[in-house]
C-alpha positions in Angstrom: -21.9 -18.2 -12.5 -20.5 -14.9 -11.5 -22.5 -12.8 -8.7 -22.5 -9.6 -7.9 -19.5 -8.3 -5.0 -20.4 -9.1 -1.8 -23.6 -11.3 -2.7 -24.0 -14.1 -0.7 -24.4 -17.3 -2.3 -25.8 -19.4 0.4 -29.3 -21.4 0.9 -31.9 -19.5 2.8 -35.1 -20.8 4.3 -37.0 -18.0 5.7 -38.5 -16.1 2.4 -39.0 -19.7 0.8 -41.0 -20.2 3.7 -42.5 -17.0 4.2 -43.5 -17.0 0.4 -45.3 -20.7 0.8 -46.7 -19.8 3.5 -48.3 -16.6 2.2 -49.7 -18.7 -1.5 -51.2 -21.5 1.0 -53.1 -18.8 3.3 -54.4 -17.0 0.6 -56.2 -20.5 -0.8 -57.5 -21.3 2.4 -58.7 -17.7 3.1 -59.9 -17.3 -0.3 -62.5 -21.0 0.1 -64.5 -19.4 2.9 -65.0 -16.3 0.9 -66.2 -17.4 -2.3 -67.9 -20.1 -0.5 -70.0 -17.4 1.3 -70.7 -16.0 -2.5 -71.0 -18.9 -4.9 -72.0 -16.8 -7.8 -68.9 -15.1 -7.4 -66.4 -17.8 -7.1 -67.3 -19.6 -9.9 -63.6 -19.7 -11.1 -62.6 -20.9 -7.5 -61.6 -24.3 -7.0 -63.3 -26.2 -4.0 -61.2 -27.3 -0.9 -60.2 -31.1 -1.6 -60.4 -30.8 -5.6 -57.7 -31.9 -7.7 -57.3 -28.3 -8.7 -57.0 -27.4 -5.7 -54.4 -29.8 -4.7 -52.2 -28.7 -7.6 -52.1 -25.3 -6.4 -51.1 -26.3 -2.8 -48.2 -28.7 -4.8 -47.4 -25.8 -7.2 -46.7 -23.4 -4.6 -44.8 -25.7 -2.8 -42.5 -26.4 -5.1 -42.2 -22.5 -5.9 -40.8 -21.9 -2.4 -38.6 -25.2 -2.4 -37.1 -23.9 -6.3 -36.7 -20.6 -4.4 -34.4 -21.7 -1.9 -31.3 -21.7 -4.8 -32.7 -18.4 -6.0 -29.1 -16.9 -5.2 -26.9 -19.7 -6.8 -28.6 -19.9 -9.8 -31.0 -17.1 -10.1 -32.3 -17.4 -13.8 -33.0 -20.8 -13.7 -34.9 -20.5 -10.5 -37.0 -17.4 -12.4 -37.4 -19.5 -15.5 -38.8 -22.6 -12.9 -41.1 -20.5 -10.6 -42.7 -18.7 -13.5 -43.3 -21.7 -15.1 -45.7 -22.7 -12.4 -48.1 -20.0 -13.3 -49.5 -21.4 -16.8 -48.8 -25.0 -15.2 -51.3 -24.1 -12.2 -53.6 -22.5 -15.0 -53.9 -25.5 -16.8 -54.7 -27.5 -13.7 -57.6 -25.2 -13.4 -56.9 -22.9 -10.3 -58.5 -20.7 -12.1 -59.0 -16.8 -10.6 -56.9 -17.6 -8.0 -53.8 -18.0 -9.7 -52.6 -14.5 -8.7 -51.1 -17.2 -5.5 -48.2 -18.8 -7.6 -47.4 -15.4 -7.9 -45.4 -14.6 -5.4 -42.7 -16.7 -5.9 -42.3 -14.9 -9.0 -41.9 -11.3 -7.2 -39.3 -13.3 -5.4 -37.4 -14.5 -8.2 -37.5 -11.8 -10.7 -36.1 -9.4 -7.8 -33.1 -11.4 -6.8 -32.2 -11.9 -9.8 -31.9 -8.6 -10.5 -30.1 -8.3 -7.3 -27.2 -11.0 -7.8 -26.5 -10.4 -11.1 -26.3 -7.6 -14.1 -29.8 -6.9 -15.8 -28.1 -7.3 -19.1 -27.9 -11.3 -18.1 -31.1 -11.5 -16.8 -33.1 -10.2 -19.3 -33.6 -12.9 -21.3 -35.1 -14.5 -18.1 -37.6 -11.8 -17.4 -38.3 -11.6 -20.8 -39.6 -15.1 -21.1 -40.6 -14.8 -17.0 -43.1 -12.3 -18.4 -44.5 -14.4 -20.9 -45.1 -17.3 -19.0 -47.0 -15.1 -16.8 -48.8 -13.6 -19.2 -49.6 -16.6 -20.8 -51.2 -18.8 -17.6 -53.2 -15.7 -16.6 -54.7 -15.8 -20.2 -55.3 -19.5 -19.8 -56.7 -19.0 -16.4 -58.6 -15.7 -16.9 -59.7 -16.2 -20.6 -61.9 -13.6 -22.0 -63.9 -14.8 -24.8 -65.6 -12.5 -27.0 -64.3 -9.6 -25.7 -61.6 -7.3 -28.3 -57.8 -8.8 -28.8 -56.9 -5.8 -27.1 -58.3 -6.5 -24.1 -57.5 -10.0 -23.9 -54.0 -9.2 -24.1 -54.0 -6.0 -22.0 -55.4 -7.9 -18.7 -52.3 -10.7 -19.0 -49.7 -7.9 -19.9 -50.8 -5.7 -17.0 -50.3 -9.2 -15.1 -46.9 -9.9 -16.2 -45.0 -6.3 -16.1 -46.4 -5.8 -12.5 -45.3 -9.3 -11.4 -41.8 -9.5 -13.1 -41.1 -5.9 -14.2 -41.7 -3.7 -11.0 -39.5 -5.9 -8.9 -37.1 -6.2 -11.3 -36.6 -2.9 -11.8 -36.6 -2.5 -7.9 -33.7 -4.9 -7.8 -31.8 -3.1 -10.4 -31.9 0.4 -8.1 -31.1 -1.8 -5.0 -28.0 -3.9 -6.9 -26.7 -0.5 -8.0 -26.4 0.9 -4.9 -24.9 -2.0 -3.2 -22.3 -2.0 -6.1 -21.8 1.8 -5.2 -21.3 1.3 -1.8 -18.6 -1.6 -2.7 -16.8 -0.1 -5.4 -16.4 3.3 -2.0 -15.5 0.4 0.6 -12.4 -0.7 -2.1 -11.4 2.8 -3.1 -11.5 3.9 0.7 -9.3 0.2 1.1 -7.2 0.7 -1.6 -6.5 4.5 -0.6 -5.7 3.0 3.3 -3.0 0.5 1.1 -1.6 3.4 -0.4 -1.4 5.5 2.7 0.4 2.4 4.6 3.1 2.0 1.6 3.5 5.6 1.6 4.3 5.2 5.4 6.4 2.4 4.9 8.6 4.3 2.5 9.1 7.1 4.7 10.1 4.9 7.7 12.3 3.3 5.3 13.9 6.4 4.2 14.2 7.7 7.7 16.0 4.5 9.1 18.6 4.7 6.3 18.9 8.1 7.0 19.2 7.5 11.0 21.9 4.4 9.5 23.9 7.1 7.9 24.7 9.1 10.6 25.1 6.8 13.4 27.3 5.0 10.9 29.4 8.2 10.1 29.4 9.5 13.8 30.3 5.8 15.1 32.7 5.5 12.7 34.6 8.4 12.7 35.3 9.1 16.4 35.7 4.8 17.1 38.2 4.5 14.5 40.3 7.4 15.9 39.5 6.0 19.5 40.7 2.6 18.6 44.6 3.8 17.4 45.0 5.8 20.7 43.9 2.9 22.8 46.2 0.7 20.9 49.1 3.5 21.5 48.0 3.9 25.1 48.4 0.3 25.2 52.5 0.1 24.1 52.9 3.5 25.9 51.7 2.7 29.3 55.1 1.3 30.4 58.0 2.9 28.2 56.4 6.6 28.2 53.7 6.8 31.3 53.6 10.5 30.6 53.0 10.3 26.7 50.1 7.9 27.9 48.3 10.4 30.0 48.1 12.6 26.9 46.5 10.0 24.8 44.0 9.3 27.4 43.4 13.0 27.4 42.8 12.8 23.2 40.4 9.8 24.1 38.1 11.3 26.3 38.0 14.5 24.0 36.9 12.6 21.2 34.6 10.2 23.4 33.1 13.9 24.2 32.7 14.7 20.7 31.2 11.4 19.7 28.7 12.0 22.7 27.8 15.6 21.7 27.6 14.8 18.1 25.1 11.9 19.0 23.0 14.2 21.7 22.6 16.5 18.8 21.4 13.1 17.0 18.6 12.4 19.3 17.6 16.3 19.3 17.5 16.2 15.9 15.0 13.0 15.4 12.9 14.3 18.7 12.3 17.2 16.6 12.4 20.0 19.5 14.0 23.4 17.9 14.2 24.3 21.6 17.2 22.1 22.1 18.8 22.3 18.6 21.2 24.8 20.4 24.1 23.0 18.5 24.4 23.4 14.5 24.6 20.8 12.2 27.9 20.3 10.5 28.4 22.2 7.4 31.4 23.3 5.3 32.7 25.8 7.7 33.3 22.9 10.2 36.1 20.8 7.5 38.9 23.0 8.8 38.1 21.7 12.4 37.8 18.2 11.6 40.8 18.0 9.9 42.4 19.7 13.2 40.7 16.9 15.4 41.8 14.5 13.4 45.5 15.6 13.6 45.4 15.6 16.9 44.4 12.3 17.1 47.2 10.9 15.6 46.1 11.6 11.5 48.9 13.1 9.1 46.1 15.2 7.9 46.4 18.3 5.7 44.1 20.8 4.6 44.3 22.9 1.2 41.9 25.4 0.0 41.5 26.5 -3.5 40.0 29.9 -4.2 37.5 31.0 -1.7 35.0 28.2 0.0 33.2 31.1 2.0 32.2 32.7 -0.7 30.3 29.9 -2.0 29.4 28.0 1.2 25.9 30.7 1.0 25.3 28.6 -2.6 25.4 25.4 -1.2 22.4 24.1 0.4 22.6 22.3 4.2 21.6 19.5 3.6 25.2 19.4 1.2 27.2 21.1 2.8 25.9 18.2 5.6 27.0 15.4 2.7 30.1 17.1 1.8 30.8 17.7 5.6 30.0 13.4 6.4 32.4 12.6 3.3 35.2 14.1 5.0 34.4 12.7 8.6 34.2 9.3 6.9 37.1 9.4 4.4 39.6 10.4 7.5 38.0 7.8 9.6 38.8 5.2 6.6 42.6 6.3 7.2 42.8 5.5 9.8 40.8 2.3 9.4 42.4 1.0 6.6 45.9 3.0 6.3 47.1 3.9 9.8 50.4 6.1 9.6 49.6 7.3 5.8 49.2 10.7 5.0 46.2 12.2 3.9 45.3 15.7 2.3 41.6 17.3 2.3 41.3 19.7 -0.3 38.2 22.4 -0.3 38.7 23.3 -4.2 36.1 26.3 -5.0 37.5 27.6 -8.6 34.6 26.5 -10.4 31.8 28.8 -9.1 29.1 26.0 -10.3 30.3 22.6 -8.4 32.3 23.0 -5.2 34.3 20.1 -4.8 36.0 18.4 -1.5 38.9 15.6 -2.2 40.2 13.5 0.2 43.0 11.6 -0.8 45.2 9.5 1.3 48.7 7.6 0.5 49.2 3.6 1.3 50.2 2.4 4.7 53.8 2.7 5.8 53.1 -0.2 7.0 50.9 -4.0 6.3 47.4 -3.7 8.1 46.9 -5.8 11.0 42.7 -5.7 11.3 42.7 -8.6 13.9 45.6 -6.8 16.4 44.3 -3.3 16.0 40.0 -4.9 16.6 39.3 -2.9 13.4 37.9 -5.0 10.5 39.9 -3.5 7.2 38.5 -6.1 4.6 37.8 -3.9 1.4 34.0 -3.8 1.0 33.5 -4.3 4.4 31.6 -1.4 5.9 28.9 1.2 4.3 31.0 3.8 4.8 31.1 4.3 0.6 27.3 3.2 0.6 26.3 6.4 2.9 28.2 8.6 1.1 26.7 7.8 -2.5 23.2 8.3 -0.9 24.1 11.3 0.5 25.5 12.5 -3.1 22.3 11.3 -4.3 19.8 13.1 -2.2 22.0 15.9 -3.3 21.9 15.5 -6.5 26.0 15.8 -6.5 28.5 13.5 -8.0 30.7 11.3 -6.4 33.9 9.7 -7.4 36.2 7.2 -5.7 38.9 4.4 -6.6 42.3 3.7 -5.3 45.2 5.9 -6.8 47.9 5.1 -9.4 50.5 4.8 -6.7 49.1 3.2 -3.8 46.2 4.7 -1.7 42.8 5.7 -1.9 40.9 9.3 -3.4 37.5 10.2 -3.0 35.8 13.3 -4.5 32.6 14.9 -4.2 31.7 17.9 -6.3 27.9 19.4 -5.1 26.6 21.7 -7.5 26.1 25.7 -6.6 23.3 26.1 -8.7 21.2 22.9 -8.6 18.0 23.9 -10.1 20.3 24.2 -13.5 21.7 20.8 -13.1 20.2 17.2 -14.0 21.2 14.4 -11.4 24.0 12.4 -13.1 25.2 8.9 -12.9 27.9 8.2 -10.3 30.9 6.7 -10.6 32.0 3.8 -8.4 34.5 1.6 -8.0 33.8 -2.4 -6.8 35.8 -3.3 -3.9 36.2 -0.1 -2.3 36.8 -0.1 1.1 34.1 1.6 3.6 
């Protein structure tokens, strides 16, 4: 039997108790009484009578029916009101108002528990059995029909109507307070997942650069060491210059990650340092020359005049598909040559290729520490979010001849644009 939210459905003692307790007092205070006024207790039943012995049982078993008043609460309404005609017949009489009790008990909880359009059958025929033991108990004769009936009917809507109707106002503002306590939960689950998904979004977006920065100035760090390495002895002085171009671009790797940190703590105070942006490709391409890239730049119409139209945040993705493009070279084809191109002839998408020739020579991943497996990094992976977020549109795929060509065109006038699909090639390298 379904119960209302939160209703416990448990046996309870104390108001079974309470309510015997209460139906027995009133027939031993009631003897003395009438005793004291014989003509008046006429309808009593005398202490020790069988009559008065059923009332004693009757209530009694009112309060031990009560105790499953929550677990079955219709049937326990149905069996406690049933006690009032039963106690009638048995003669107890004008004090039958007694076995009462129970039945404020029952037709309350039940009320309580469960909806009032499943009870009401139950009060309905609670009420008549009420009715009809006080009319066997407190008959009338010779007086009008409508007065016979009127005294039992009184009876019967005060016994099982008014705390019915009390248990209706209580069991709807205990639902009211539920339903709050699980939209108040349920608005708390929403807020966490919310939270979740930002911290998600903020770690992949921590992932990307770290990966880019990392990357980038590693990659370039790695080939000079591994020059250094087959320098040191032939050419000692051709080694102290590549140990110069390390610790210039372990500099930049530090300063680009300082800016990092300043960045995610958020103080504008420090943020002395700009974030990459368009401007910046012409000295990337330098650094990476002088790290040993054959790296050229070409520039189609003029970038600055639409570097204003681009938002940061793209000229950021556009900047990061560069960085990670020549760190691929020299990754995955050390000694090729590799051409940036800033193409801005279409005033609508500005577009920035990267396009590198195949190795002059086989790869070795294991000799140079470098891990060249295609697919094996998210180098590709953090530049399609970043095109994403952008709503730009990236393309990349080896080339007819050998080599590799990415391109990223990012959109001057976004707000006319629709996000399109991208285009991606399995097995890129990253």
């Amino acid at each position: 039997m379904p119960l209302r939210p939160g209703t416990p459905a448990r046996t309870e003692v104390a108001v079974p108790g309470a309510v015997c307790l209460v139906a027995v007092t009133a027939l031993l205070l009631l003897v003395p009484a009438v005793q004291a006024d014989p003509e008046a207790g006429a309808g009593v039943p005398q202490p020790g009578s069988a009559a008065w012995w059923s009332g004693i049982a009757v209530v009694v078993a009112q309060a031990l029916v009560l105790a499953r008043r929550r677990a079955h609460p219709r049937l326990v309404l149905g069996l406690v009101a049933a006690g009032v005609p039963v106690a009638a017949l048995a003669g107890l009489g004008e004090v039958i108002g007694t076995t009462s009790v129970a039945v404020l008990v029952a037709a309350y909880t039940a009320t309580v528990v469960e909806a009032v359009r499943r009870t009401a059958p139950a009060l309905g025929l609670a009420a008549v059995l009420v009715g009809v033991g006080t009319l066997i108990a407190q008959p009338a004769d010779g007086a009008p029909i409508l007065v016979q009936l009127g005294a039992p009917l009184a009876q019967a809507l005060g016994i099982v109507v008014l705390p019915a109707s009390a248990g209706v106002v209580v069991g709807s503002r205990r639902e009211a307070a539920q339903a709050r306590a699980r939209q108040v939960e349920a608005l708390s689950r929403e807020h966490g997942a919310r939270v979740e998904a930002a911290v998600a979004r903020e770690r992949a977006a921590m992932a990307r650069e770290l990966h880019d920065i990392a990357a980038h100035h590693l990659s370039g760090i790695a080939v000079m060491t591994g020059a250094i390495g087959r320098q040191i002895d032939v050419d000692p002085a051709a080694a102290k210059v590549a140990v110069q171009r390390v610790r210039a671009e372990t500099s930049a790797m530090l300063e680009e990650l300082r800016t990092l940190v300043r960045l995610l703590r958020d103080a504008p105070e420090d943020t002395e340092r700009p974030v990459e942006a368009l401007a910046a490709v012409p000295a990337l391409v330098e650094r990476a020359r002088a790290a040993g890239v054959d790296a050229t730049l070409t520039v189609l119409g003029s970038p600055a005049e639409q570097w204003g139209a681009v938002g940061p945040l793209a000229q950021l993705a556009a900047f990061r598909t560069v960085q990670e493009c020549l760190a691929n070279v020299v990754r995955h084809a050390p000694g090729a040559r590799c051409e940036v191109v800033l193409d801005a002839k279409d005033p609508a998408v500005f577009r920035v290729s990267v396009v590198n020739g195949p190795p002059p020579a086989p790869v070795a991943p294991l000799e140079a520490g470098l891990d060249a497996r295609p697919g094996g990094g998210l180098g590709l992976v953090g530049m399609q979010e970043r095109a994403d977020l952008t709503d730009a549109l990236l393309h990349y795929g080896p080339e007819p001849g050998g080599g590799w060509r990415v391109t990223l065109g990012v959109p001057t006038q976004r707000e006319a644009e629709a996000p399109r699909p991208s285009a991606r090639v399995d097995g890129a390298a990253g």
